[in-house]
Z-matrix of the N, CA and C atoms (Angstrom, degrees):
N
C 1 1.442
C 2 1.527 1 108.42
N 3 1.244 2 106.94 1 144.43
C 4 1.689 3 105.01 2 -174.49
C 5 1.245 4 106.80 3 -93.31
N 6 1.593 5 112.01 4 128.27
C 7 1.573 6 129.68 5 174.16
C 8 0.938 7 94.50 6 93.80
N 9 1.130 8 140.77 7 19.43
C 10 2.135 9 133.42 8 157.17
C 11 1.255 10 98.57 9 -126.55
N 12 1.532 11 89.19 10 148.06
C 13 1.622 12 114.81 11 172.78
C 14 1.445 13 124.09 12 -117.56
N 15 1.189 14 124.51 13 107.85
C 16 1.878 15 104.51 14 -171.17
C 17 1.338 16 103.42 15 -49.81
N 18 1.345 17 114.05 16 158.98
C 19 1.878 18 116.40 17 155.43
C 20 1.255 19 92.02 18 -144.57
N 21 1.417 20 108.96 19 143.11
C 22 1.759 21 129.33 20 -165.26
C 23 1.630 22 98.24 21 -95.55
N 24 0.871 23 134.60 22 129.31
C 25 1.117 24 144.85 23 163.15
C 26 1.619 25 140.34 24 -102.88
N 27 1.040 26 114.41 25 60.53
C 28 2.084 27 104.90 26 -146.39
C 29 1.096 28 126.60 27 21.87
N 30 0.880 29 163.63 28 -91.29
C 31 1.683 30 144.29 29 -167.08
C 32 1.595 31 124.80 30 -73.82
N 33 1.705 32 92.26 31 -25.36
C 34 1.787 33 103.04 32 -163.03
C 35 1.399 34 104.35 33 -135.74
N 36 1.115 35 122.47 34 167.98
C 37 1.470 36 137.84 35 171.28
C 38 1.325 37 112.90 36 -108.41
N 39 1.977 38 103.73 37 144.49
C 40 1.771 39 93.50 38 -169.51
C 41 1.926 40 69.24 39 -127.62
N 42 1.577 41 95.66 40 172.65
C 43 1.313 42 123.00 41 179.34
C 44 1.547 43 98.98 42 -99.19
N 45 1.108 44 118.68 43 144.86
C 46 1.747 45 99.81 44 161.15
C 47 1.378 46 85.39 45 -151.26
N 48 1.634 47 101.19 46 120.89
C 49 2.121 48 117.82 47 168.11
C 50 1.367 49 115.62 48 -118.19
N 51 1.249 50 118.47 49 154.48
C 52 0.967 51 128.19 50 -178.58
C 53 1.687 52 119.65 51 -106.17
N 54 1.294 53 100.41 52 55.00
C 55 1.284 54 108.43 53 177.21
C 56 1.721 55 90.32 54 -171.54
N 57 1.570 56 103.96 55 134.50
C 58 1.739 57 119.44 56 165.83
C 59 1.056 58 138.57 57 -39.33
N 60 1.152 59 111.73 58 -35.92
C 61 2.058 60 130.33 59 -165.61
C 62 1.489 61 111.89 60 154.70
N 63 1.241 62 91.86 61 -167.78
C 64 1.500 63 117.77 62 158.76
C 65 1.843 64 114.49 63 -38.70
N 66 0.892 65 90.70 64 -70.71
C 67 1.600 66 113.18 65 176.45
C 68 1.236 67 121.83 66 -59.32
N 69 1.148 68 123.84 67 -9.50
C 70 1.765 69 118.98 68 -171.71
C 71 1.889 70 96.34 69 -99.49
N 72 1.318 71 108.13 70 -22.51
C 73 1.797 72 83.68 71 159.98
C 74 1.169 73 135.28 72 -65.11
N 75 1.340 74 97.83 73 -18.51
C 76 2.064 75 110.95 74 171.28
C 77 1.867 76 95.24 75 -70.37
N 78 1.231 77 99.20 76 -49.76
C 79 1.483 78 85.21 77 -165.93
C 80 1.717 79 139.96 78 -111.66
N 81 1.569 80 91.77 79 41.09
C 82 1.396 81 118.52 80 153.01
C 83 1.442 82 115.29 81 -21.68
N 84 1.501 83 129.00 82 117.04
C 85 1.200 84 110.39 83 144.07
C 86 1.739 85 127.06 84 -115.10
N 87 1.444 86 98.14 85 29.87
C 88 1.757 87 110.74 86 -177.83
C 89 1.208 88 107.38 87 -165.54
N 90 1.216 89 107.70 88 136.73
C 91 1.508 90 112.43 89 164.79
C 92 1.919 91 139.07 90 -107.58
N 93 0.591 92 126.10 91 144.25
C 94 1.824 93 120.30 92 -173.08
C 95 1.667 94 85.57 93 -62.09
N 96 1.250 95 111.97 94 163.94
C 97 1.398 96 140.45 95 169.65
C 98 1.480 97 123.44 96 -44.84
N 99 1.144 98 92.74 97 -18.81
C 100 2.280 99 104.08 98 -161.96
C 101 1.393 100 91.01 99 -123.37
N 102 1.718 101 116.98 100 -12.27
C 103 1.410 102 84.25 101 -176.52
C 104 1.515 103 111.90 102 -114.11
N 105 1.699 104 107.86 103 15.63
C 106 1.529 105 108.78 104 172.30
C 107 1.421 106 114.98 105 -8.74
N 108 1.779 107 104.15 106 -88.76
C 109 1.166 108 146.16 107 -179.09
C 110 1.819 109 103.13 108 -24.65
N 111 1.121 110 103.29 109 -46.33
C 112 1.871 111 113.48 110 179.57
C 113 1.229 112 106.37 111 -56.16
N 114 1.431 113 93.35 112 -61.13
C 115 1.737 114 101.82 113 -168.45
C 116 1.457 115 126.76 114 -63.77
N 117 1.291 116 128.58 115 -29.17
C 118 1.144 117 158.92 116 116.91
C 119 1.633 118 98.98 117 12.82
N 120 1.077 119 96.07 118 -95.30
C 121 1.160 120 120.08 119 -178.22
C 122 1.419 121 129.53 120 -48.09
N 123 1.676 122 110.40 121 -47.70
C 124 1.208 123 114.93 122 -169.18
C 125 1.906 124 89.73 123 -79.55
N 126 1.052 125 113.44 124 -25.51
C 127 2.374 126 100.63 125 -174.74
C 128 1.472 127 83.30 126 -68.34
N 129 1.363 128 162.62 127 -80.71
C 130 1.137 129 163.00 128 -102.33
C 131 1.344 130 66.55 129 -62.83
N 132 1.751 131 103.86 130 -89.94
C 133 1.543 132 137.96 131 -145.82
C 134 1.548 133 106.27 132 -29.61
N 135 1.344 134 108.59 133 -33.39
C 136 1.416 135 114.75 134 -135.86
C 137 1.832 136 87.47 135 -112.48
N 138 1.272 137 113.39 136 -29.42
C 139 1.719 138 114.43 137 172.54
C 140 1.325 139 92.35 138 -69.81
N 141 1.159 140 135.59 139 -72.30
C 142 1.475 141 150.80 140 -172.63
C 143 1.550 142 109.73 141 -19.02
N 144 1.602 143 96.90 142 -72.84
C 145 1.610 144 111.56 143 165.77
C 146 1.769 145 124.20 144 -44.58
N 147 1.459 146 117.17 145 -50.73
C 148 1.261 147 105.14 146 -168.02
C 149 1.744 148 103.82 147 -86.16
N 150 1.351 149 113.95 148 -17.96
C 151 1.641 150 129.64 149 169.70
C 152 1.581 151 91.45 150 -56.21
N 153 0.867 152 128.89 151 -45.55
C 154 1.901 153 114.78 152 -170.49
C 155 1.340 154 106.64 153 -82.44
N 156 1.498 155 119.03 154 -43.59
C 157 0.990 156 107.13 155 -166.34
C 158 1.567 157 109.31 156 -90.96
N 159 1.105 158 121.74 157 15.03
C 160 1.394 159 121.84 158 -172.15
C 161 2.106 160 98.69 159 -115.99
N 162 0.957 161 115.45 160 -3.70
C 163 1.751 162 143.23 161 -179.04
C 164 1.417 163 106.54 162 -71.51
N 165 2.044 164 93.42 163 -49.96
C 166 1.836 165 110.67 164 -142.58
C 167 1.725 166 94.52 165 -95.30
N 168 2.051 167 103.78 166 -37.75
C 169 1.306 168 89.66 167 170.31
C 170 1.697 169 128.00 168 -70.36
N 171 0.992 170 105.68 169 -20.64
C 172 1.751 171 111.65 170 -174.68
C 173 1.529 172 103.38 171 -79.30
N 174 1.595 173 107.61 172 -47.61
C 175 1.563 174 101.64 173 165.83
C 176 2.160 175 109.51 174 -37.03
N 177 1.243 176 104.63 175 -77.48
C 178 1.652 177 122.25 176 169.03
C 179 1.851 178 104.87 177 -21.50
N 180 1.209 179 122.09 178 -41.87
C 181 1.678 180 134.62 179 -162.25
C 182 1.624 181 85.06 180 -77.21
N 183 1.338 182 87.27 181 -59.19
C 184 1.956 183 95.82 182 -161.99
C 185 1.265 184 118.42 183 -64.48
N 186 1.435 185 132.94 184 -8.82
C 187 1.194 186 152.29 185 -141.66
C 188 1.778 187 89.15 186 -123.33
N 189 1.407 188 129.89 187 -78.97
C 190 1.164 189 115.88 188 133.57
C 191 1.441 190 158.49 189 18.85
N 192 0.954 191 94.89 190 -76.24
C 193 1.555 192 112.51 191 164.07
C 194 1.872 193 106.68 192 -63.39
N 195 1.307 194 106.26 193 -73.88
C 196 1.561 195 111.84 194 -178.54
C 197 1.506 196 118.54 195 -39.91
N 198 1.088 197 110.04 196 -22.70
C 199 1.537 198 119.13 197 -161.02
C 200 1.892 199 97.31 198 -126.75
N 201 1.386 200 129.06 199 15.36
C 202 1.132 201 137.53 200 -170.86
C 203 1.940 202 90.24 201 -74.64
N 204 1.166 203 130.43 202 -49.40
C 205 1.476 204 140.85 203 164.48
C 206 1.553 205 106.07 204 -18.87
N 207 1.728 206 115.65 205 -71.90
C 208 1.373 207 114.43 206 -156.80
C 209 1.968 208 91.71 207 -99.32
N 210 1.001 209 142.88 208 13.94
C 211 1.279 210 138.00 209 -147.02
C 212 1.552 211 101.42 210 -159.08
N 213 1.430 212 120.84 211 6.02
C 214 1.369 213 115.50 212 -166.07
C 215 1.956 214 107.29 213 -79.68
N 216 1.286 215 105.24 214 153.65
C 217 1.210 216 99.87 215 158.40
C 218 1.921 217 97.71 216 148.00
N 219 1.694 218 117.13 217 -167.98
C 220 1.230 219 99.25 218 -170.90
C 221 1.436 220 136.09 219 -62.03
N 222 1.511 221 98.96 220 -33.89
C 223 1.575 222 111.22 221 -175.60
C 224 1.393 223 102.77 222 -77.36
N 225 1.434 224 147.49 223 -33.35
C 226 1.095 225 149.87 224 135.28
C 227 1.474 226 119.05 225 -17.61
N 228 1.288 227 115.16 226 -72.09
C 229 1.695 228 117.11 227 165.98
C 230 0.827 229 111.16 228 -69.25
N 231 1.664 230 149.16 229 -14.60
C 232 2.287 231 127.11 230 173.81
C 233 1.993 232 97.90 231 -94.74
N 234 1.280 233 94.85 232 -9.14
C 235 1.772 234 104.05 233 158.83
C 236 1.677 235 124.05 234 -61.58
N 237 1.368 236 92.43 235 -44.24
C 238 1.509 237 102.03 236 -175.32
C 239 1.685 238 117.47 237 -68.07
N 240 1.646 239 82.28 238 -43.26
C 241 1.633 240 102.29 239 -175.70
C 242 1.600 241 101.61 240 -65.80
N 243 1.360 242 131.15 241 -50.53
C 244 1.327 243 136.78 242 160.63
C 245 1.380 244 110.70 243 -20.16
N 246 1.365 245 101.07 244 -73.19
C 247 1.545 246 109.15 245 172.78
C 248 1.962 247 128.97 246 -52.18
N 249 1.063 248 75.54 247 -30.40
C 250 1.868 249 90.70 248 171.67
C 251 1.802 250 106.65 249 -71.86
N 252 0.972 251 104.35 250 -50.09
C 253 1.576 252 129.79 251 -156.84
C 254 2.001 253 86.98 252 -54.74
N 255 1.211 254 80.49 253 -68.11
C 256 2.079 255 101.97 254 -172.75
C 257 1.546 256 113.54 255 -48.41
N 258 1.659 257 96.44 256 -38.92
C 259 1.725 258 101.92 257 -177.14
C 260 1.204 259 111.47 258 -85.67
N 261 1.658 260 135.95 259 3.70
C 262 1.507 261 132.51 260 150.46
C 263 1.318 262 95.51 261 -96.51
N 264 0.999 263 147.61 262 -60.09
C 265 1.919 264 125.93 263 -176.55
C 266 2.031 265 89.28 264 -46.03
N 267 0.767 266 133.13 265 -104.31
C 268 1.295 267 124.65 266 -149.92
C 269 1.970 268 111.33 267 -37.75
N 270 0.549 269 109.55 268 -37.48
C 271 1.764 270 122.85 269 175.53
C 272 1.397 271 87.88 270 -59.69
N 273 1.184 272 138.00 271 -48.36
C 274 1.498 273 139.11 272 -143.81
C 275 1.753 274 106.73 273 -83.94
N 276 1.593 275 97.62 274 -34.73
C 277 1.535 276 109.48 275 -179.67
C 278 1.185 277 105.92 276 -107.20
N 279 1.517 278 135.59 277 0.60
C 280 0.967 279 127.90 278 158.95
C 281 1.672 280 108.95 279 -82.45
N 282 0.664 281 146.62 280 -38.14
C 283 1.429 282 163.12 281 156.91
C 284 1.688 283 98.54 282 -43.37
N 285 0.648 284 149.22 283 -27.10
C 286 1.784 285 155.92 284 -143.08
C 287 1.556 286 84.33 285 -121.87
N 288 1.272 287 123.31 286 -78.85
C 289 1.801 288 132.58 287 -167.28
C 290 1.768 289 97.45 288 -43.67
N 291 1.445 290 119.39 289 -54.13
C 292 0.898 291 109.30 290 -172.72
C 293 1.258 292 138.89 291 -77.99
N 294 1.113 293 100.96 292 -32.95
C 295 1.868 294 105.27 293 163.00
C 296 1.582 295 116.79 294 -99.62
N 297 1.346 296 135.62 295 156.25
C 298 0.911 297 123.22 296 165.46
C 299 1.369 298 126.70 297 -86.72
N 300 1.268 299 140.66 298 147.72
C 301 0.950 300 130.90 299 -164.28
C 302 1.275 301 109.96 300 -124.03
N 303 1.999 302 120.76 301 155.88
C 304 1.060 303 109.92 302 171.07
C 305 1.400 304 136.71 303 -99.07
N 306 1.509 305 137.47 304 147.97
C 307 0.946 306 117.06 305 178.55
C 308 1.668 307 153.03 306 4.25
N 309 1.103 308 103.12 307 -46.57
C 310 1.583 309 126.16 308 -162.80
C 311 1.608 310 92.95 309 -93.26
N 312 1.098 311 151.18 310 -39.56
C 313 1.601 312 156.61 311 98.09
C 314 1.475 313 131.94 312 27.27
N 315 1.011 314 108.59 313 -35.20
C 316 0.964 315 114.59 314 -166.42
C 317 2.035 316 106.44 315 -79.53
N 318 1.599 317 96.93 316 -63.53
C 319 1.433 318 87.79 317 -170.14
C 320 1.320 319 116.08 318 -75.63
N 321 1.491 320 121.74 319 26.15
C 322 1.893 321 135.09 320 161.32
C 323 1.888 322 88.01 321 -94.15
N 324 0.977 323 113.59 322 -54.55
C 325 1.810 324 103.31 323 -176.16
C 326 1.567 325 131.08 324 -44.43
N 327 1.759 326 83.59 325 -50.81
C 328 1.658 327 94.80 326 -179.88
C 329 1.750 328 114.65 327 -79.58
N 330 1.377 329 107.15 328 -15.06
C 331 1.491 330 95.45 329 -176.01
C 332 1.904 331 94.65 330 -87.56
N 333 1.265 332 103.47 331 -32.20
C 334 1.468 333 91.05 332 170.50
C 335 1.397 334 130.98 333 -66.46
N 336 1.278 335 112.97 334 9.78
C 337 1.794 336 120.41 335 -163.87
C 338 1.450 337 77.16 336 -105.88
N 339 1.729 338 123.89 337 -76.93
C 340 1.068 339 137.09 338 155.32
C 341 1.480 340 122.52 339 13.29
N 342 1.209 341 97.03 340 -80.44
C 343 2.156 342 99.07 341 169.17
C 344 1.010 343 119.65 342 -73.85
N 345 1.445 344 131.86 343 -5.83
C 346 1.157 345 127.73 344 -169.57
C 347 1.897 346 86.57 345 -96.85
N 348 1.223 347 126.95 346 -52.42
C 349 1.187 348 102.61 347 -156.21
C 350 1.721 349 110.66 348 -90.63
N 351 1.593 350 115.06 349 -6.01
C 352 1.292 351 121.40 350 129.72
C 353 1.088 352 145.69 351 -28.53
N 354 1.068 353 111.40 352 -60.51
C 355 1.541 354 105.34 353 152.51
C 356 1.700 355 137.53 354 -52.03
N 357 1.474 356 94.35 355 -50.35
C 358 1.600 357 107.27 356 179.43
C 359 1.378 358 94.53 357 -52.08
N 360 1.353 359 128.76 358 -32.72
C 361 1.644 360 122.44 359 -171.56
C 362 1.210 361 133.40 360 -69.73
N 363 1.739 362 87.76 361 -30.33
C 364 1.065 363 128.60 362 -177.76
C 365 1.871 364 117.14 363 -73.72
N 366 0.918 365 96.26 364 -33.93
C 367 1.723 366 128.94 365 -171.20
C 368 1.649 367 107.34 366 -88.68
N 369 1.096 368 121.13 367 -15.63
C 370 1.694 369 142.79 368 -154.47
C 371 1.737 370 81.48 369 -111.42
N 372 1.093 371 128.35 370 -44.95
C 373 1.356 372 140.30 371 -143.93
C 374 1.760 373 93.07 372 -87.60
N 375 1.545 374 93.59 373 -55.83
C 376 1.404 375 91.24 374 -163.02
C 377 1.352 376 95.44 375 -92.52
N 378 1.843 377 137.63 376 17.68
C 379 1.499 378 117.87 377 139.66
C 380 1.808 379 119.28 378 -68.40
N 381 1.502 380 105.98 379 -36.50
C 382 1.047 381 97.65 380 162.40
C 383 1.712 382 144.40 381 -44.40
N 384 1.605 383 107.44 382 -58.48
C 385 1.182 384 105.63 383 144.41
C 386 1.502 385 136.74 384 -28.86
N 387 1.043 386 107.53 385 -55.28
C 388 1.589 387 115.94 386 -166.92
C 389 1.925 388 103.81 387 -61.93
N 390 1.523 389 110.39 388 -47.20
C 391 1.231 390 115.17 389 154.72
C 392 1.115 391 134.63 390 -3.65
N 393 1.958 392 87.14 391 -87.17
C 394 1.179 393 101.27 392 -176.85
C 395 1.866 394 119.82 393 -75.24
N 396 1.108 395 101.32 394 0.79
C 397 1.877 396 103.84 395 177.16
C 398 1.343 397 91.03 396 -109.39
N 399 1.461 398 144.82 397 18.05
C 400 1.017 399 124.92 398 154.20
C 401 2.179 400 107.93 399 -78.32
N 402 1.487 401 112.58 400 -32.50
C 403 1.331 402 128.98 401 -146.74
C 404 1.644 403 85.85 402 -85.06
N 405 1.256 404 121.33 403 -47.66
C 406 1.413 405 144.58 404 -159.25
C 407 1.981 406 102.64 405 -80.92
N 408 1.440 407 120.25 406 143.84
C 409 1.454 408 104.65 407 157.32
C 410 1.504 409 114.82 408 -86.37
N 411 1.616 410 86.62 409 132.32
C 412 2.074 411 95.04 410 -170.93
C 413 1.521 412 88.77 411 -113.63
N 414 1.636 413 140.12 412 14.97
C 415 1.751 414 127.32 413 -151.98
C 416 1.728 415 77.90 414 -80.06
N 417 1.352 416 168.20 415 30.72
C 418 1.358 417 134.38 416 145.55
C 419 1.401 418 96.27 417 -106.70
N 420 1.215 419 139.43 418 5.71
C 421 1.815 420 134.83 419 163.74
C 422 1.190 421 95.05 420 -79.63
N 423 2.055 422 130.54 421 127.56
C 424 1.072 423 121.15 422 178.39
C 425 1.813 424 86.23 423 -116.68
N 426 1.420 425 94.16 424 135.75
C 427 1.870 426 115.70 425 -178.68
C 428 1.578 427 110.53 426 48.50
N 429 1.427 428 79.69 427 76.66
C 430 1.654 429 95.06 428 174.37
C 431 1.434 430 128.87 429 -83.28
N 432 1.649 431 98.07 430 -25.95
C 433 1.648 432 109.83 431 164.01
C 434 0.927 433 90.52 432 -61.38
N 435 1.842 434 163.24 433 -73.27
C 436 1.239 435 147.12 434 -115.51
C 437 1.502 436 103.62 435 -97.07
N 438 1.080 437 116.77 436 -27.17
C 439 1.327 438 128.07 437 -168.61
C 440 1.720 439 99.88 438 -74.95
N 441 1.569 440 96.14 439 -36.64
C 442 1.887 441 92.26 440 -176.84
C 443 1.709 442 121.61 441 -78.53
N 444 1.430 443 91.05 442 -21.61
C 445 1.576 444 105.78 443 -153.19
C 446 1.911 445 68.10 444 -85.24
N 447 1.301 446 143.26 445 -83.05
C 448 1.687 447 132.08 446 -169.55
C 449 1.209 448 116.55 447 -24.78
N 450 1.668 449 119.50 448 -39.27
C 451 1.347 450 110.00 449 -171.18
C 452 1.838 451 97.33 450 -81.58
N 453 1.316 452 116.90 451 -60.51
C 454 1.506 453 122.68 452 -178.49
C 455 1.605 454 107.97 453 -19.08
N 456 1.465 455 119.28 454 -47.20
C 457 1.514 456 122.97 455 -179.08
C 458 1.669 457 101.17 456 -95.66
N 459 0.885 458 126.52 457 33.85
C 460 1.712 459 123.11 458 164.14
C 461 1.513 460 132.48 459 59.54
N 462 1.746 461 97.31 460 37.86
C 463 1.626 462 118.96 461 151.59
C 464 1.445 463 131.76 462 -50.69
């Protein structure tokens, strides 16, 4: 694997890399010599990308909202929250691309990217639910939207 090194340890083997996760290519704040040109490149790509998609969900929020009147109800509202959820993960790495950040920073960023898109997953989950207790009789669950929308954000 690139950027890990085994190290043997008496009984077990540990990994040790020099890079965070997933997430620590967003949040570079230096590059080696050869890879200027990469890096460069990859914030454009990567502002570019979460700039659209962070546009299309708020467009989706705003769209929503206006039409919350003829369209209201649960799957409508764990939609919104969806939409909320996505537009702080993208805000979160947009915020990260653009400034550099220091060290000590980092693991407040990624756990905030982290819950944010946790939730949306989370929120995706409990449209499903809601679905399926629309098809099903749920009349002895009293406030079942509320009950989904607490768990969806990690009650």
């Amino acid at each position: 694997m690139e950027g890990c090194q085994p190290i043997q340890t008496g009984n077990y083997s540990l990994c040790q890399c020099n890079h965070v996760g997933t997430y620590a290519v967003l949040l570079t704040t230096y590059a080696q010599p050869d890879e200027l040109q990469f890096q460069d490149g990859f914030e454009v790509i990567a502002g570019i990308g979460c700039a659209l998609c962070a546009f299309f969900v708020f467009l989706t929020f705003f769209i929503l909202l206006v039409l919350w009147r003829k369209i209201s109800g649960a799957i409508t509202a764990l939609k919104i929250q969806v939409c909320i959820a996505l537009i702080g993960a993208y805000a979160t790495i947009l915020k990260a691309l653009h400034e550099s950040l220091t060290k000590e920073y980092y693991p407040y960023v990624i756990s905030l990217i982290q819950f944010f898109l946790l939730a949306a997953f989370s929120m995706q989950l409990c449209v499903g639910l809601t679905v399926y207790m629309e098809f099903v009789d749920m009349k002895g669950v009293r406030y079942p939207e509320l009950k989904l929308a607490t768990m969806g954000w990690g009650e």
